[in-house]
C-alpha positions as semicolon CSV with decimal commas, in nm:
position;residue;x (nm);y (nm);z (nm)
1;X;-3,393;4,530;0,192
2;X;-3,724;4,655;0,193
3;X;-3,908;4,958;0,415
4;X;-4,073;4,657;0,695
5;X;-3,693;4,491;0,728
6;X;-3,547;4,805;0,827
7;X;-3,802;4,853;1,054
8;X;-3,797;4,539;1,218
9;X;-3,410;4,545;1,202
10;X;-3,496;4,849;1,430
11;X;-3,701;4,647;1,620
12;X;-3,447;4,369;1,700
13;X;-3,214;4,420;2,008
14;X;-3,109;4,062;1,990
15;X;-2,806;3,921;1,829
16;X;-2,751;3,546;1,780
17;X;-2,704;3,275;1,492
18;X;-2,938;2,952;1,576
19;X;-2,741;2,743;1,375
20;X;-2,883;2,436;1,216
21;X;-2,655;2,235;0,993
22;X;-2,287;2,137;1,092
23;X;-2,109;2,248;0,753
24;X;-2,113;2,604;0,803
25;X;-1,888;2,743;0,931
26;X;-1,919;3,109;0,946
27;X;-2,190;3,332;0,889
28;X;-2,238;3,722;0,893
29;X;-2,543;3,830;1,094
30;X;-2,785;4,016;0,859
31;X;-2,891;4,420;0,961
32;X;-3,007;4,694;0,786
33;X;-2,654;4,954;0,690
34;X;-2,436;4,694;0,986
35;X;-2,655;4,920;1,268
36;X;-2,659;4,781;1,584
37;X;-2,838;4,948;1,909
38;X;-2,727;5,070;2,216
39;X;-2,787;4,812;2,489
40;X;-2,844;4,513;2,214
41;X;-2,833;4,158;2,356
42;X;-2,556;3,921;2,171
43;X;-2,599;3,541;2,256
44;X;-2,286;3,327;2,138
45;X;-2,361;2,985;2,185
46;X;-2,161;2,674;2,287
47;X;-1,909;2,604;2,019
48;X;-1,907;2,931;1,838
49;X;-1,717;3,291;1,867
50;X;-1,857;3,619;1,785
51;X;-1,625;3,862;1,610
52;X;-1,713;4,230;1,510
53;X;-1,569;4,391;1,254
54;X;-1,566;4,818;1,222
55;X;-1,454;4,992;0,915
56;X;-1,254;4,600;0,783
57;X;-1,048;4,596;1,105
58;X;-1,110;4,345;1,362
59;X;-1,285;4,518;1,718
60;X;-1,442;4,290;1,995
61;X;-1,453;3,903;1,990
62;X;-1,673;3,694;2,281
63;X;-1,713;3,337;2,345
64;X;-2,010;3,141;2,476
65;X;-2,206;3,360;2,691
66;X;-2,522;3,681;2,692
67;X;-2,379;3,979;2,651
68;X;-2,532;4,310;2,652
69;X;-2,363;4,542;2,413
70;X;-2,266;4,868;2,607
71;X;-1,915;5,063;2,589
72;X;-1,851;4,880;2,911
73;X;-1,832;4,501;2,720
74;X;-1,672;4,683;2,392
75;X;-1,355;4,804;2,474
76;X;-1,200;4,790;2,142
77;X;-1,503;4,916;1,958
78;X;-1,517;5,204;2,239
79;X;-1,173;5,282;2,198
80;X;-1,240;5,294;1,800
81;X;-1,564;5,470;1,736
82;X;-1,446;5,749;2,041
83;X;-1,702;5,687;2,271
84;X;-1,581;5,833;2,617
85;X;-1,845;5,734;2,850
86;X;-2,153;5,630;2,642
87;X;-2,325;5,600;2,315
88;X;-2,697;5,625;2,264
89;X;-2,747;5,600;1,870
90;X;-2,663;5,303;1,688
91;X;-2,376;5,217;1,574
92;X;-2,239;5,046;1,234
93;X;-2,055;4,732;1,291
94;X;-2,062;4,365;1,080
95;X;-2,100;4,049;1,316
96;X;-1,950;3,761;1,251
97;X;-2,039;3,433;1,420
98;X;-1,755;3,155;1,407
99;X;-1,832;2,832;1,423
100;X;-1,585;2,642;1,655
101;X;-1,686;2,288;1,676
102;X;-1,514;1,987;1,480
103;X;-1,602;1,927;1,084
104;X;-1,565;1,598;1,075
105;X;-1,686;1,506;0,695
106;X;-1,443;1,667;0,522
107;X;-1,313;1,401;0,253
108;X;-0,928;1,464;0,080
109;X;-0,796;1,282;-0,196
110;X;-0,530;1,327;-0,419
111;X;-0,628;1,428;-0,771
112;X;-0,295;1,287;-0,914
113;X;-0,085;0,995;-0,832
114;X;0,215;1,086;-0,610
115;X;0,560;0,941;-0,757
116;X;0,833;0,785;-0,493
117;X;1,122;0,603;-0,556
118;X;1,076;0,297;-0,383
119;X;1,446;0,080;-0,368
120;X;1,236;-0,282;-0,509
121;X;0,991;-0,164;-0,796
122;X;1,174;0,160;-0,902
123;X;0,929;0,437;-0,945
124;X;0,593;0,418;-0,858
125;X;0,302;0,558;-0,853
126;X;0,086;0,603;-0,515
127;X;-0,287;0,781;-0,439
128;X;-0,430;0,853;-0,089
129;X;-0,775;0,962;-0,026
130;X;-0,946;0,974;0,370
131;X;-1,127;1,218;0,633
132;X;-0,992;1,487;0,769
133;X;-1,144;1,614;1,109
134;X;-1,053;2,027;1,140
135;X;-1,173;2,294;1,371
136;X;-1,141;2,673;1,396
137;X;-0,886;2,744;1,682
138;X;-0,757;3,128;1,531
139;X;-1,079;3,298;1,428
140;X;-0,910;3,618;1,374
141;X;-0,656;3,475;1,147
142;X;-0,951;3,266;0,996
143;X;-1,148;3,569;0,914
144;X;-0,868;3,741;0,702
145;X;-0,731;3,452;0,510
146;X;-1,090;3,268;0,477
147;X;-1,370;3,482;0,533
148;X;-1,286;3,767;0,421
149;X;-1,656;3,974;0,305
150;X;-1,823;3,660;0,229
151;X;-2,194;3,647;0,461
152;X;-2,153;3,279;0,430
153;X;-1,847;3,022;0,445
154;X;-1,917;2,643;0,420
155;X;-1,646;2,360;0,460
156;X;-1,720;2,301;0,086
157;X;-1,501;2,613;0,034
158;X;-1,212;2,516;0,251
159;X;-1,228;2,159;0,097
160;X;-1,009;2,235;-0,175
161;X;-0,778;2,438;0,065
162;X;-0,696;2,152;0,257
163;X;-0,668;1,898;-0,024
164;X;-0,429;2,081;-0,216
165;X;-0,239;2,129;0,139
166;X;-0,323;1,748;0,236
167;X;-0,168;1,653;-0,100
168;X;0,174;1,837;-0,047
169;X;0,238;1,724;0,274
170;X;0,151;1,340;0,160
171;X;0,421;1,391;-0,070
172;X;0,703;1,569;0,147
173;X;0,634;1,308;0,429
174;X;0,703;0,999;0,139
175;X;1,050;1,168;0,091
176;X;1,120;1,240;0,391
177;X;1,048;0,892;0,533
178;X;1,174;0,704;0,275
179;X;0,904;0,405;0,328
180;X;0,868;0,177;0,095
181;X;0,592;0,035;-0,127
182;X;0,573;-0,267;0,019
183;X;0,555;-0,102;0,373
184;X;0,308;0,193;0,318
185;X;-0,010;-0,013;0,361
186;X;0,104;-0,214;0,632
187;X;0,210;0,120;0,849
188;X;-0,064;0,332;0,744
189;X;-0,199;0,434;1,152
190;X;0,182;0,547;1,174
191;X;0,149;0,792;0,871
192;X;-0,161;0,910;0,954
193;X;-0,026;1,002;1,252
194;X;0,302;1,195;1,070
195;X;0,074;1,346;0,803
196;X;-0,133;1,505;1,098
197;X;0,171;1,660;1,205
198;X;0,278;1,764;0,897
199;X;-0,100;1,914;0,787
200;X;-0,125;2,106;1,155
201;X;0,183;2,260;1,073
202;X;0,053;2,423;0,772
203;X;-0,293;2,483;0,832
204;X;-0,269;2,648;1,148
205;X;-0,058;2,960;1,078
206;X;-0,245;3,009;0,737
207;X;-0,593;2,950;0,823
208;X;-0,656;2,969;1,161
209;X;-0,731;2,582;1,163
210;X;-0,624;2,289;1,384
211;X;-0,592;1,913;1,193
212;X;-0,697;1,709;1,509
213;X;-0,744;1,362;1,288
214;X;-0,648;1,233;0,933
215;X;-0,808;0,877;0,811
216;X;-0,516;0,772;0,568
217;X;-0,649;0,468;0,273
218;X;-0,292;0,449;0,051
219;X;-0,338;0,268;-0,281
220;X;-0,097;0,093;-0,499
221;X;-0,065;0,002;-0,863
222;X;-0,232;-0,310;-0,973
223;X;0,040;-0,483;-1,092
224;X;0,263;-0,398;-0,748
225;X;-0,084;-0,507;-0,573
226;X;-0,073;-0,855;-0,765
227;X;0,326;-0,913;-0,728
228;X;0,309;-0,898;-0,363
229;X;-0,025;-1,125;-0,319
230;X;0,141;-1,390;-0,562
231;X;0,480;-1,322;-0,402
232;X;0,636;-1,249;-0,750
233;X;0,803;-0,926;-0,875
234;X;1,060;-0,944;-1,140
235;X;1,247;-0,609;-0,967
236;X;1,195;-0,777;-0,634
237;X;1,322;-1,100;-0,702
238;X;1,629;-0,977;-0,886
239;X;1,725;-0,825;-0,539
240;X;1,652;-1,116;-0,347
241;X;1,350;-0,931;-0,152
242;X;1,163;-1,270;-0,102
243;X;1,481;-1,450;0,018
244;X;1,357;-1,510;0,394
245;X;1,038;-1,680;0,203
246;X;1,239;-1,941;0,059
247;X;1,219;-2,077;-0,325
248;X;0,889;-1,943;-0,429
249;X;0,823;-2,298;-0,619
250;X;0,817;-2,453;-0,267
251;X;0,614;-2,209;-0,144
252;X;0,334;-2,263;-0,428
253;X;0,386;-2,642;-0,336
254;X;0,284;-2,576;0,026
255;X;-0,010;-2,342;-0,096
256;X;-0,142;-2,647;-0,329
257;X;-0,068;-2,902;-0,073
258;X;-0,278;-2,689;0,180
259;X;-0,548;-2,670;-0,074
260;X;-0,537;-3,048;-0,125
261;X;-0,570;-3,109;0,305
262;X;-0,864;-2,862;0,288
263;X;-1,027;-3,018;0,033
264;X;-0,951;-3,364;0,209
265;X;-1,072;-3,309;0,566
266;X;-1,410;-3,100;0,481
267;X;-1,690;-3,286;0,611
268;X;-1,926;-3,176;0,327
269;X;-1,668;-3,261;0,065
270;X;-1,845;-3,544;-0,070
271;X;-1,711;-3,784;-0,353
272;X;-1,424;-3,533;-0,412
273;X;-1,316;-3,434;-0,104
274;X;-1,254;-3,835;-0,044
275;X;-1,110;-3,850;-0,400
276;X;-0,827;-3,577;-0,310
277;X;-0,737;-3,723;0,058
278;X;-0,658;-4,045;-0,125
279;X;-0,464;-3,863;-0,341
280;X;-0,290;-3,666;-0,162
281;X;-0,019;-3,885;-0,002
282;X;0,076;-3,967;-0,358
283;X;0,132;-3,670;-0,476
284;X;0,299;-3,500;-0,206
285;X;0,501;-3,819;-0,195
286;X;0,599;-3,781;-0,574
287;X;0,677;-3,401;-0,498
288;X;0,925;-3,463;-0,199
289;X;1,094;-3,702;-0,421
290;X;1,103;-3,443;-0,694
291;X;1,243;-3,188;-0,438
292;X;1,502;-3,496;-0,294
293;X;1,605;-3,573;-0,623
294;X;1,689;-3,187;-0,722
295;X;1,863;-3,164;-0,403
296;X;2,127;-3,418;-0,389
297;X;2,204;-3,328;-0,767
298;X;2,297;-2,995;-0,669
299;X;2,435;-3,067;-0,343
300;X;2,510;-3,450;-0,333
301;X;2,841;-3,461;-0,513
302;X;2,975;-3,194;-0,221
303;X;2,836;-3,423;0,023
304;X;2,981;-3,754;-0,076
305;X;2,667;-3,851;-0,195
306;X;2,679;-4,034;-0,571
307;X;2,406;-3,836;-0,813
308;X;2,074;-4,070;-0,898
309;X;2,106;-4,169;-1,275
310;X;1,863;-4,031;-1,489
311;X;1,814;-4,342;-1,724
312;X;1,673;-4,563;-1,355
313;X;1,803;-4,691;-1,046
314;X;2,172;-4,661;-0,938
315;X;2,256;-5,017;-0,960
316;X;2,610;-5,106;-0,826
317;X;2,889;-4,891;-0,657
318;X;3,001;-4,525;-0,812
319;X;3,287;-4,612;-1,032
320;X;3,646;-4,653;-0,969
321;X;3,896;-4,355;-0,979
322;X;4,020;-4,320;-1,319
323;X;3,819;-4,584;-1,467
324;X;3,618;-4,501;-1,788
325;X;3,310;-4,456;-1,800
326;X;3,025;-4,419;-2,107
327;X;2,666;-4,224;-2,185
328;X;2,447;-4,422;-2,337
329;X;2,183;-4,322;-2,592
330;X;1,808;-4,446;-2,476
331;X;1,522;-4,381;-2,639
332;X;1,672;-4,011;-2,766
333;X;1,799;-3,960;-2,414
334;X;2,125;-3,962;-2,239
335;X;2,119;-4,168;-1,987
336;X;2,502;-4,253;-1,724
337;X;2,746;-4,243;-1,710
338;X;2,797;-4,595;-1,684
339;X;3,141;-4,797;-1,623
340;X;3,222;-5,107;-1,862
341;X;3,099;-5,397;-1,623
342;X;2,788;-5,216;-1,588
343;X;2,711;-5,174;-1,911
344;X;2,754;-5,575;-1,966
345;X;2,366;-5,603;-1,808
346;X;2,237;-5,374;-2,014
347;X;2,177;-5,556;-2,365
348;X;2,390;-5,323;-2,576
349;X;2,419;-5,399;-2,962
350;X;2,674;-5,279;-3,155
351;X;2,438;-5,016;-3,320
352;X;2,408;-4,823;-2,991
353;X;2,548;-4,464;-2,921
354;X;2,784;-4,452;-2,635
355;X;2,980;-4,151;-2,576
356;X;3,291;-4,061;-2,307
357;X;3,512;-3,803;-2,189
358;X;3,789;-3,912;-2,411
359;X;3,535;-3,909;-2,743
360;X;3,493;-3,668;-2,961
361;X;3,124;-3,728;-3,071
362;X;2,875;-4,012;-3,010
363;X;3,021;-4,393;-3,212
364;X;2,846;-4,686;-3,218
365;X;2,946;-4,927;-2,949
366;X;3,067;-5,190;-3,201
367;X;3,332;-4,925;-3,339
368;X;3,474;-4,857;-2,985
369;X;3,771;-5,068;-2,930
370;X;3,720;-5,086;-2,492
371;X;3,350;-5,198;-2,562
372;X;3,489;-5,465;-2,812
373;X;3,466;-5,755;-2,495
374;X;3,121;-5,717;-2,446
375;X;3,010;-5,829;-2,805
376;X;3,226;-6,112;-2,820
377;X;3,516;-6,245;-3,075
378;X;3,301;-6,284;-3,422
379;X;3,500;-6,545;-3,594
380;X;3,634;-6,557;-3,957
381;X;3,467;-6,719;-4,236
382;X;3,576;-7,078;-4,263
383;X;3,788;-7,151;-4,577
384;X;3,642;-7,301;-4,858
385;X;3,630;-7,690;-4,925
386;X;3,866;-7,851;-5,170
């Protein structure tokens, strides 16, 4: 500082910090050696705190207001320095103005996936970034731990502080909770609201600081991200997470089938749109049948109900107890089981595979003796003429 500062520090009764950004938030009022006159005017604005500071230990503090700086409105200073009644030459003191209003751009994030063990994918792997809204509420305690001798604190420097203590706290609440992957994004306001609680806890008593608001964004994995849009996870299905959905192959049917009705009643649809509502009854129609079909063949038999054939229509009555019955080789295909006076309608030679119960691998019709009446007596060779 050069000979005209000191002089105009001289000069200068008046004390105040016109603050013009909202990111700082402390700042050291500059004078020549710390001296400060007798009778001095300190302004403290709305939403800061004025703190002085004699030989590193904390003396006066004042809120909003004009003060004129006498031993009268410096008690502690007073009582420090020994002034009895009076003073008349300056005095050495640092100034520190506090600024008490809300920083509400500070941005968190953690810098490395949090682990959980989450009871439907296993282990996995979670990030969180947001705001955080914080406010000086301990200025004393905020000037040891933060300040310290710096002239000039911005909520860049605390931005770390509260990230690293943002982070921890994200990953105590997860264990302490216990919520799931599948739940964290849906009940994000409510953890929010707990990681507040758990961030105040913290910052308060070490920095001076108050947590009044914490936006929360939790993100997934992809592939956890993708399983529960589609519906499908292996680990989930395995534990039957999805049951209350239903089979997830009907539940792609109804997605298609509300694609198709979309598709089908949009006015603009054109050619295609009248193409697919055509279609549509057939196909769903074909569908249900599928679903009918798979149905009674796992149910049907406990239900009385005979099982459909797959070689065509059940033609006739079920057989009768006890009664034998054959499988009958189609086209490479299995198709009955079929009882005898079924099979008389159904053009068998004696080259055709029929297996039953009772048969130990598939025989030509001709060779099995039941099947014998449905080919007929083949008479012998006449004897020869004389």
């Amino acid at each position: 500082m050069g000979i005209m500062d000191r002089v105009r520090g001289e000069l200068v009764d008046i004390i105040e910090w016109l603050e013009d950004n909202r990111s700082t938030m402390a700042w050291r009022f500059p004078r020549y050696n710390n001296e400060i006159k007798n009778g001095a005017q300190l302004i403290v604005r709305e939403g800061q705190e004025a703190l002085f500071v004699y030989r590193g230990q904390l003396a006066d503090r004042y809120g909003p207001g004009n003060y004129q700086l006498v031993s009268e409105n410096m008690p502690i200073m007073s009582t420090l320095q020994g002034w009895p009644h009076g003073f008349k030459s300056p005095f050495r003191s640092e100034v520190y103005f506090v600024n008490t209003r809300p920083i509400t751009d500070l941005r968190w994030g953690t810098a490395n996936p949090i682990t959980i063990r989450d009871q439907d994918f296993g282990m996995v792997q979670v990030r969180a970034n947001g705001l955080c809204v914080v406010r000086v509420v301990d200025s004393p305690t905020f000037l040891r731990q933060v300040i310290g001798t710096d002239s000039n604190v911005d909520s860049d420097e605390i931005a770390e502080l509260l990230r690293r203590t943002i982070t921890t706290a994200f990953s105590e609440m997860l264990i302490e909770t216990g919520v799931g992957a599948i739940d964290l994004q849906a009940r994000q306001r409510e953890l929010a609201a707990k990681l507040q609680e758990y961030v105040q806890s913290k910052v308060n008593q070490q920095y001076g600081l108050a947590c009044e608001a914490i936006e929360l964004n939790i993100s997934l994995p992809d592939e956890i991200t993708q399983a529960m849009t589609r519906g499908v996870a292996r680990g989930v299905e395995e534990k039957g997470y999805y049951g209350n959905v239903g089979d997830m192959n009907r539940f792609q049917q109804g997605r298609a089938a509300d694609a198709m009705l979309g598709a089908a009643t949009n006015e603009g649809g054109g050619g295609a749109g009248d193409f697919l509502g055509a279609g549509m009854g057939m196909a769903m129609g074909q569908q249900f049948a599928q679903n009918f079909q798979s149905q009674q063949g796992q149910g049907g038999a406990a239900q009385g109900v005979p099982p459909r054939t797959p070689g065509g229509p059940q033609q006739g009555p079920p057989p009768l107890p006890n009664a034998q019955v054959f499988h009958v080789e189609q086209n490479g295909q299995s198709a009955g089981p079929f009882p005898i006076e079924q099979l008389r309608g159904m053009n068998l030679t004696p080259q055709t595979l029929v297996w039953s119960p009772a048969m130990s691998e598939w025989t030509p019709a001709g060779q099995v003796p039941a099947l014998a009446p449905l080919f007929g007596q083949t008479p012998p060779p006449l004897p020869p003429r004389s």
